[in-house]
C-alpha positions in Angstrom: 9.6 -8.9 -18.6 9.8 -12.5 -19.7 13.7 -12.1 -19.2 13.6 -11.3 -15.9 10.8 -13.7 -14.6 13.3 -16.4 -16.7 16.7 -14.4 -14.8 15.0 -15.3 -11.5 13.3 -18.8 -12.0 9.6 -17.4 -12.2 7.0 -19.2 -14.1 5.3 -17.5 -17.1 3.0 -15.3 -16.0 2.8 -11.9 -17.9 1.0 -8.7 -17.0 -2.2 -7.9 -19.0 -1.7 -4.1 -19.9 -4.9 -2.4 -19.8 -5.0 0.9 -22.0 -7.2 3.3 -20.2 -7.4 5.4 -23.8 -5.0 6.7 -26.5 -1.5 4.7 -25.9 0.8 7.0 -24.9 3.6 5.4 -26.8 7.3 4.6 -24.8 7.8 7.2 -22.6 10.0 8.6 -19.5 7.6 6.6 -16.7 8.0 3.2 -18.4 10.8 1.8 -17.4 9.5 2.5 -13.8 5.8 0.9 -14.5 7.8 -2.1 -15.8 10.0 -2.2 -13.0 6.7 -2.1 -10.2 5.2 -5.2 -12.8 8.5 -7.0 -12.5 9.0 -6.6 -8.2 5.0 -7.1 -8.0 5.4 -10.5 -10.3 8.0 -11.5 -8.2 6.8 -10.9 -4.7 3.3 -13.0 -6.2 4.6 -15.0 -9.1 1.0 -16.7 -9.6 -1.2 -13.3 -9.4 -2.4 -12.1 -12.4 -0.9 -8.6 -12.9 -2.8 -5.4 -14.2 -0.6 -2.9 -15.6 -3.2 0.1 -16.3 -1.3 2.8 -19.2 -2.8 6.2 -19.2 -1.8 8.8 -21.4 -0.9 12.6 -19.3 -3.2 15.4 -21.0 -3.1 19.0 -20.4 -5.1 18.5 -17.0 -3.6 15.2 -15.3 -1.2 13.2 -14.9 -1.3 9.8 -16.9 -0.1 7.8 -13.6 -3.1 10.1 -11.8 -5.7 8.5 -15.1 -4.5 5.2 -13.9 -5.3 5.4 -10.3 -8.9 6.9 -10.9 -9.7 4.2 -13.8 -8.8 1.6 -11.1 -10.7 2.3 -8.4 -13.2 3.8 -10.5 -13.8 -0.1 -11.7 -12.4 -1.5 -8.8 -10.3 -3.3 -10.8 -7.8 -5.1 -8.3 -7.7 -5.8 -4.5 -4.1 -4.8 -4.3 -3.0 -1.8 -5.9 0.8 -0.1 -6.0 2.1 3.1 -7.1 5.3 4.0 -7.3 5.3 7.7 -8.8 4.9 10.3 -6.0 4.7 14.0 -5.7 5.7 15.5 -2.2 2.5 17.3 -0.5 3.5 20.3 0.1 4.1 21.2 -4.0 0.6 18.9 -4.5 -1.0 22.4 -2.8 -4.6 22.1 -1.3 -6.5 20.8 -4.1 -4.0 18.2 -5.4 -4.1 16.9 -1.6 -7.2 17.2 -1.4 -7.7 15.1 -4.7 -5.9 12.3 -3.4 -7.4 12.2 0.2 -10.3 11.7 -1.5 -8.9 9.1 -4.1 -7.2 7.2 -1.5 -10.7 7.1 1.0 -12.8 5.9 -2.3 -9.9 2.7 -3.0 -10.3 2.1 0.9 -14.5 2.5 1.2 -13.6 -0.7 -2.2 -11.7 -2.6 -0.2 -8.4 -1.7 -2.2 -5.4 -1.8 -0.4 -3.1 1.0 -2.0 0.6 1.2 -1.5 2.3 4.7 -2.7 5.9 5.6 -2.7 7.4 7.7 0.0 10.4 9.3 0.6 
């Protein structure tokens, strides 16, 4: 990350990586989580920048850990998540999951951003 902030002129700024338990290592999803820290740290080159690292079990998806441990401690005003699932292979309880997720970060004052398309 520091090579890209140098690449593009940025000042020093790098993320604090929160590990919300076990580290899950290097993995598939990292090289999108440091892609979201790098565009995040470039749109707002002063913010301080939370990276929250969840490891997937047999029940949830790490990047799923991550978005409850934030809002859970209302960690951030601004959140982003770039991993996605389309709704209709979420089924009725995994929409219903994160309606209820997404209402909780709102009823904080969180603004979420999730990907689309």
């Amino acid at each position: 990350m520091t090579n890209f902030r140098t690449l593009f002129s940025l000042p020093t700024n790098p993320p604090n990586i929160i590990l919300n338990g076990p580290d899950p290592g290097l993995g598939l999803s990292e090289g999108e989580a440091d892609l979201d820290v790098q565009v995040a740290g470039m749109v707002a080159p002063k913010a301080t920048i939370d990276l929250v690292v969840s490891e997937t079990t047999l029940t949830a998806q790490g990047t799923d850990l991550s978005s409850f441990y934030i809002i859970d401690n209302n960690l951030a005003p601004v959140m982003s998540l770039s991993f996605g699932a389309c709704e209709a292979g979420l089924g009725t309880a995994g929409n219903n999951f994160f309606n209820k997720l997404w209402e909780q970060a709102a009823a904080e004052g969180i603004t979420v951003f999730v990907s689309a398309g």
